[in-house]
Wavefront OBJ file of the C-alpha trace (Angstrom):
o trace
v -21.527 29.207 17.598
v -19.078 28.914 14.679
v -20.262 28.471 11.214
v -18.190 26.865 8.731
v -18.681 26.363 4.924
v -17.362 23.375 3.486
v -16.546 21.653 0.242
v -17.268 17.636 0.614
v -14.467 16.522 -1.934
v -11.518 18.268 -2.502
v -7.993 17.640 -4.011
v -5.631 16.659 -1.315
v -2.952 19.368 -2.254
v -5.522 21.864 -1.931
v -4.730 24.559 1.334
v -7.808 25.555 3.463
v -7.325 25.327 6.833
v -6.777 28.418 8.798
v -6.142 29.935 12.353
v -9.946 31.132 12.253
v -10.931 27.390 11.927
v -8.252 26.046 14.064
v -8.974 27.995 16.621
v -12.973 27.693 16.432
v -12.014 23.564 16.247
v -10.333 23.631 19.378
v -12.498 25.771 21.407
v -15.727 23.651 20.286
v -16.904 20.910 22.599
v -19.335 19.963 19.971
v -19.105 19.434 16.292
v -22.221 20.051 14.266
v -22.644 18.372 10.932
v -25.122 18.352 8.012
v -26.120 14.303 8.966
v -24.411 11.492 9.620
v -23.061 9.727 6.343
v -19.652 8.163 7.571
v -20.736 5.747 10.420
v -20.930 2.327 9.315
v -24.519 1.815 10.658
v -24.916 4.993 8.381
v -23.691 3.675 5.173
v -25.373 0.522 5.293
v -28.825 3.150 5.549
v -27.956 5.011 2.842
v -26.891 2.319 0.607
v -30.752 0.946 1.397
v -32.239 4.819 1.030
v -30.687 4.976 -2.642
v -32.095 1.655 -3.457
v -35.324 2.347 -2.140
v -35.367 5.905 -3.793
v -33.279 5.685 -6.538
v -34.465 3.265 -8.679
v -37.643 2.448 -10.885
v -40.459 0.246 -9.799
v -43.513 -1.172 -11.726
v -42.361 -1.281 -15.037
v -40.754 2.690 -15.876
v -37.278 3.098 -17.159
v -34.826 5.809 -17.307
v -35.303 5.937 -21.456
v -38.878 6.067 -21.174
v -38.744 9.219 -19.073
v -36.259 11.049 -21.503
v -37.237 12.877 -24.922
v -35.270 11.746 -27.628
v -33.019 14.632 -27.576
v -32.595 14.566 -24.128
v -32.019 10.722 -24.539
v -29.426 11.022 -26.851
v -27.497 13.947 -24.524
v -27.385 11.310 -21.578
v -26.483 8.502 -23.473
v -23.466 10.403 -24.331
v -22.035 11.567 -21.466
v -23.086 7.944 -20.011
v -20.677 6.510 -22.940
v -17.869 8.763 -22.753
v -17.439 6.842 -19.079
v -17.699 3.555 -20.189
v -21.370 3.110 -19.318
v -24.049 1.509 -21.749
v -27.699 3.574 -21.141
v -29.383 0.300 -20.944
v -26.899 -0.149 -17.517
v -28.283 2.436 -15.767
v -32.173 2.216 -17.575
v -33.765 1.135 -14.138
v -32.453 4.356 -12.042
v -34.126 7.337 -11.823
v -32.735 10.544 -13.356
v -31.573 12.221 -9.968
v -30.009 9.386 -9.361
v -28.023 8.952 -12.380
v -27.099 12.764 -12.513
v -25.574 12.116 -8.936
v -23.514 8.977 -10.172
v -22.042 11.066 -13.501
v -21.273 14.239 -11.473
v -19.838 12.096 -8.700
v -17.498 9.975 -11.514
v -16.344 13.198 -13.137
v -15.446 14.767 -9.423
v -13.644 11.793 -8.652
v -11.860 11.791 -12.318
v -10.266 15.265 -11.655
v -8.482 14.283 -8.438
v -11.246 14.810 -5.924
v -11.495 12.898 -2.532
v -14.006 12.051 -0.077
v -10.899 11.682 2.068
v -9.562 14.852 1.374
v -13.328 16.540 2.080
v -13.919 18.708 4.941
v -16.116 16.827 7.211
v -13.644 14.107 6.828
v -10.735 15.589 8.402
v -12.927 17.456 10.523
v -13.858 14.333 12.344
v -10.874 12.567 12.103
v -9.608 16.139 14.205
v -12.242 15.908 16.732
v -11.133 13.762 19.275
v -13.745 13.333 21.745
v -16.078 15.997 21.263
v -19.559 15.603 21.165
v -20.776 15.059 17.361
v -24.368 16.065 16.365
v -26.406 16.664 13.205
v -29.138 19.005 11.480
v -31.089 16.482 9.988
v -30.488 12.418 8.683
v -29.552 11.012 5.520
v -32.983 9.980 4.731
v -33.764 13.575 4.440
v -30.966 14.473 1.992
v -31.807 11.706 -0.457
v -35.682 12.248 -0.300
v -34.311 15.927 -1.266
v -32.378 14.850 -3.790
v -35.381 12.250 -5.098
v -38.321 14.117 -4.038
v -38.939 15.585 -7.483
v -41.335 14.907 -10.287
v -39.730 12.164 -12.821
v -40.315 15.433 -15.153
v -38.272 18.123 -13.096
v -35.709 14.915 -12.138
v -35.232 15.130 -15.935
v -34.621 18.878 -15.766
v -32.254 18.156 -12.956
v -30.164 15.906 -15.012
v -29.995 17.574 -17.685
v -28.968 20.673 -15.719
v -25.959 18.482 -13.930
v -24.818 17.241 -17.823
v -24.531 21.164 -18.664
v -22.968 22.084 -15.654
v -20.558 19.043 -16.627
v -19.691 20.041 -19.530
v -17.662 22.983 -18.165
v -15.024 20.769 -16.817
v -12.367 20.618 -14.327
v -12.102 24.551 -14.592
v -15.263 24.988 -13.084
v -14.926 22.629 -10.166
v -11.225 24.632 -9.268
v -12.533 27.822 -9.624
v -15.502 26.905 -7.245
v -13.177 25.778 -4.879
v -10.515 28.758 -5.495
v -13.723 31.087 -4.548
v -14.020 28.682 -1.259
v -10.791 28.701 -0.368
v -10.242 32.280 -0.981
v -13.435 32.590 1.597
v -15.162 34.711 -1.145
v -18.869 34.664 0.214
v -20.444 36.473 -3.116
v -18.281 34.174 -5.571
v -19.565 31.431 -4.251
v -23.045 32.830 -3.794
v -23.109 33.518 -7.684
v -22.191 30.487 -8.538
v -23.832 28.237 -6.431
v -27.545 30.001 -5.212
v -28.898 30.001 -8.863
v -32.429 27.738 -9.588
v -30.942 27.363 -13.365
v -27.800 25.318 -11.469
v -30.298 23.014 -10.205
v -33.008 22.888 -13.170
v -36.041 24.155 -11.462
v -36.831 26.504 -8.784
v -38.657 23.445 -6.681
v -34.933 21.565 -6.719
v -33.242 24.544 -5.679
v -35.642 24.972 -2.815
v -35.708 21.584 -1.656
v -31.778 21.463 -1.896
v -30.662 24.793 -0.417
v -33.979 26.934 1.030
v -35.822 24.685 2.681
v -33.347 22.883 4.538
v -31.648 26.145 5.270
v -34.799 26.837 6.547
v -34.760 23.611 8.607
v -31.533 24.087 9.452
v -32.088 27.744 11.422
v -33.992 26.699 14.663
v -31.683 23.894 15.603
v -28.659 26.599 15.288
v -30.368 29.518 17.217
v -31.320 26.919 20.052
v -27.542 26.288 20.290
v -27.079 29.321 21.259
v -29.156 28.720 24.282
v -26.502 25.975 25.650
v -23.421 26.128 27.237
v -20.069 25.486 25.688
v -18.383 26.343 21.738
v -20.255 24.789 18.462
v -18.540 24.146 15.230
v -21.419 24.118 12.358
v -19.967 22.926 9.534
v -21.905 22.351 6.615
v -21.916 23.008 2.718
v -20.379 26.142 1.641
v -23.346 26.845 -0.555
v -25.865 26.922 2.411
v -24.157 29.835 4.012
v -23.903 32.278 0.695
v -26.548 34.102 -1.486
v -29.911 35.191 -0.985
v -31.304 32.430 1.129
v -28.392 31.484 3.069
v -28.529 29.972 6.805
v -26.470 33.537 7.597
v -29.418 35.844 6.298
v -31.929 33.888 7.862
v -30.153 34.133 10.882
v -29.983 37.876 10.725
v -33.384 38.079 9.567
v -34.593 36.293 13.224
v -32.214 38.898 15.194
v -29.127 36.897 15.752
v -26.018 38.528 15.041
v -23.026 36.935 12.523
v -19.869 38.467 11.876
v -17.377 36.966 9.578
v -13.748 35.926 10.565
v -10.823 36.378 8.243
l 1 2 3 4 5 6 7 8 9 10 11 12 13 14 15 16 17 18 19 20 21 22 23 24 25 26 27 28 29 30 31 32 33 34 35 36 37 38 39 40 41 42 43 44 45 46 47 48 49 50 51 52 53 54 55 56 57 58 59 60 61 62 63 64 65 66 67 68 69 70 71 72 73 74 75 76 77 78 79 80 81 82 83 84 85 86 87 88 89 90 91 92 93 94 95 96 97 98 99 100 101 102 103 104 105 106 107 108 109 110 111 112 113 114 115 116 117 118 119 120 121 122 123 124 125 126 127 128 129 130 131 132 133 134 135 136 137 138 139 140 141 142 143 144 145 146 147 148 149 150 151 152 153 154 155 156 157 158 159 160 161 162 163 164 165 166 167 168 169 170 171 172 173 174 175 176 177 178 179 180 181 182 183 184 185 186 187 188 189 190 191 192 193 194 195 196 197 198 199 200 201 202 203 204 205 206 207 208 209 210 211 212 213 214 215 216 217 218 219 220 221 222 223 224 225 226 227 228 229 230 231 232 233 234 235 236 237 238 239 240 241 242 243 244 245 246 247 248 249 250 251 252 253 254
């Protein structure tokens, strides 16, 4: 089994593919993703799943959840795109962390296109494709929250913001450089995600999830590619440790 940590957007100029992956791409009969987001039976799901979890019901608003300081920080960064508070007043505050962070990606050149799993699949001809877990269980991850650590969440993603485009490259200069601890400091801290229950439900517990499925892999025949987020397979409760820690052995490829 191949493990592979990705980045989901990237530039298009940007250089990452290598021999190592080449070579563990063309030897794999089957490619193993985080879920499956791209079908178009998928998107339709998730487009319901972010309704259904993303937004308000009986009465609560975005602005009644905030503190006015907090209220104030939002409706900033909500104006310097273009967007009135009272737009977005009916979504909950995971969800409108996701839709800033998302816009400001997307403003500094990256792609979904240009993402790994993207041009993964477009390179994997007729292998067999399978997945960890479904989209259902990322967004109730990313929604499962209190509406009070949601708000810790959000304001943690309008921090992380406001280091800019310089953060995002040097994230992915770490990536593509394949350095395991850079992106391990940057990425497996609670404080990144507001609260030690987000950062759980986000990175450990899934990881967590995530580890049975890969050992039994290892119990059929044929080559997997796992490719999932480059921040589940670095830090202190990475996929890779936990692997180690139940006896399997992982070596890294240069």
């Amino acid at each position: 089994v191949y493990l592979y940590g990705t980045v989901h957007l990237l530039k298009p100029d940007v250089t990452w593919r290598s021999p190592a992956l080449d070579t563990a791409l063309s030897q794999a009969d089957t490619l193993v993703l985080e879920a499956d987001v791209a079908s178009p039976e998928s998107q339709a799901g998730i487009q319901k799943l972010v309704m259904d979890y993303g937004m308000f019901s009986e009465g609560q608003t975005l602005r009644g959840a905030l503190e006015d300081d907090d209220e104030t920080v939002v409706a900033a960064a909500l104006e310097a795109n273009g967007i009135p508070l009272q737009a977005v007043d009916s979504l909950k505050p995971w969800m409108v962390g996701l839709q800033l962070s998302m816009m400001q990606i997307m403003q500094a050149g990256y792609d979904p296109q240009s993402g790994v799993e993207t041009i993964l699949l477009a390179d994997a001809g007729d292998k067999k494709l399978t997945y960890l877990e479904t989209a259902e269980t990322q967004v109730k991850a990313l929604s499962g929250a209190s509406i009070e650590d949601q708000v810790k969440g959000l304001m943690a993603t309008l921090s992380t913001m406001e280091l800019g485009e310089e953060y995002l490259d040097s994230l992915v200069d770490e990536w593509a450089d394949g350095d395991v601890k850079g992106i391990g400091a940057l990425m497996s801290n609670p404080a990144m995600f507001g609260t030690q229950d987000a950062y759980d439900a986000l990175l450990t517990t899934r990881n967590k999830n995530w580890v049975p499925a890969i050992k039994s892999l290892l119990n059929e025949p044929g080559t997997k590619l796992v490719a999932v987020g480059a921040a589940h397979l670095a830090g202190p409760d990475s996929v890779v440790n936990m692997l180690q820690d139940e006896g399997i052995k992982v070596k890294a490829l240069n």
